[in-house]
N, C-alpha and C positions, 0 to 999 in steps of 0.2 A: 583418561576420561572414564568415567562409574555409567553404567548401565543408567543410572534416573537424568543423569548428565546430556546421555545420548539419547535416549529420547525425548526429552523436552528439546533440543537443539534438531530433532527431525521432527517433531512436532512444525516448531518453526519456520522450517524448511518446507514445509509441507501448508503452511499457509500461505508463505510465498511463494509456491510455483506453482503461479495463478497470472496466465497475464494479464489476467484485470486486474488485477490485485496491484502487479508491478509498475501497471502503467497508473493506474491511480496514486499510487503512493508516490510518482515521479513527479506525475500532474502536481498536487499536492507539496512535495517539494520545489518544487519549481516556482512557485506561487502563494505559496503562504496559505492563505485558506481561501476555498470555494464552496460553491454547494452543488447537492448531489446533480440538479438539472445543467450546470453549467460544464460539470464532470460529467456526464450526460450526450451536452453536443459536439465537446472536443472529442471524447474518444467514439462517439458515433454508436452510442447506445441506448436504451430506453432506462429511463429515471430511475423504473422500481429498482432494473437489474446491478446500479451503479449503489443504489440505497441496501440492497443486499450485500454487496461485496465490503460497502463501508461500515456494516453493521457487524461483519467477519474481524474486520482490521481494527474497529471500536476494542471489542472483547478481547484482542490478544492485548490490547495498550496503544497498538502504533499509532494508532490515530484517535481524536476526540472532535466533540462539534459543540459549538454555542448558540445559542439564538440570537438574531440580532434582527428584532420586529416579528416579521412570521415568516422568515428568513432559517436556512439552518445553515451553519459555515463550517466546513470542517477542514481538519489542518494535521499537520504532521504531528504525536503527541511526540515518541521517542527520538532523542537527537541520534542512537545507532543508524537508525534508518538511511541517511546521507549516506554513510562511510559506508553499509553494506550498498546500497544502490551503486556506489561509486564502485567500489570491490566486483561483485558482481557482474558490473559493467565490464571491467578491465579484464576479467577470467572469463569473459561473450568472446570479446576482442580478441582473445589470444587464442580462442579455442580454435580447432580446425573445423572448417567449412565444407559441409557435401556436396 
């Protein structure tokens, strides 16, 4: 792996290790599209702070919104996002516990 390789892929890494970030993008997965207030009451947080985080996740690609009325929905954009969710997942699970 080249030096611009490795950091665009820590870059990356570095947008996801956010757990709001993770758990939005689960929500999100999980779900197909929501909007930031319904993202909001599930994970037990205030709208703006949910509309920043998915303004983060806009910009890298992982995710995108539509309007639907005066509605915003927003949804999973890259299909990687599953397989690492689930990856990551499975390297939680295995790690050792304090």
């Amino acid at each position: 792996m080249d030096g611009e390789t490795a950091s665009r892929l820590a870059d990356l890494f570095g947008v996801l290790a956010s757990e709001t970030r993770l758990r939005l993008l689960h929500a999100l997965e999980r779900e197909s599209e929501l909007s930031p207030s319904t993202l909001a009451e599930r994970l037990g947080m205030k709208v703006q702070a949910v509309s920043n985080q998915l303004q983060h996740l806009a910009a890298r690609g992982m995710v995108s919104a539509r309007r639907n009325g005066n509605a915003v929905l927003y949804r999973v954009e890259d299909p990687c996002i599953a397989a690492l969710l689930d990856r990551g997942w499975c390297l939680a699970e295995d790690a050792p516990h304090d």
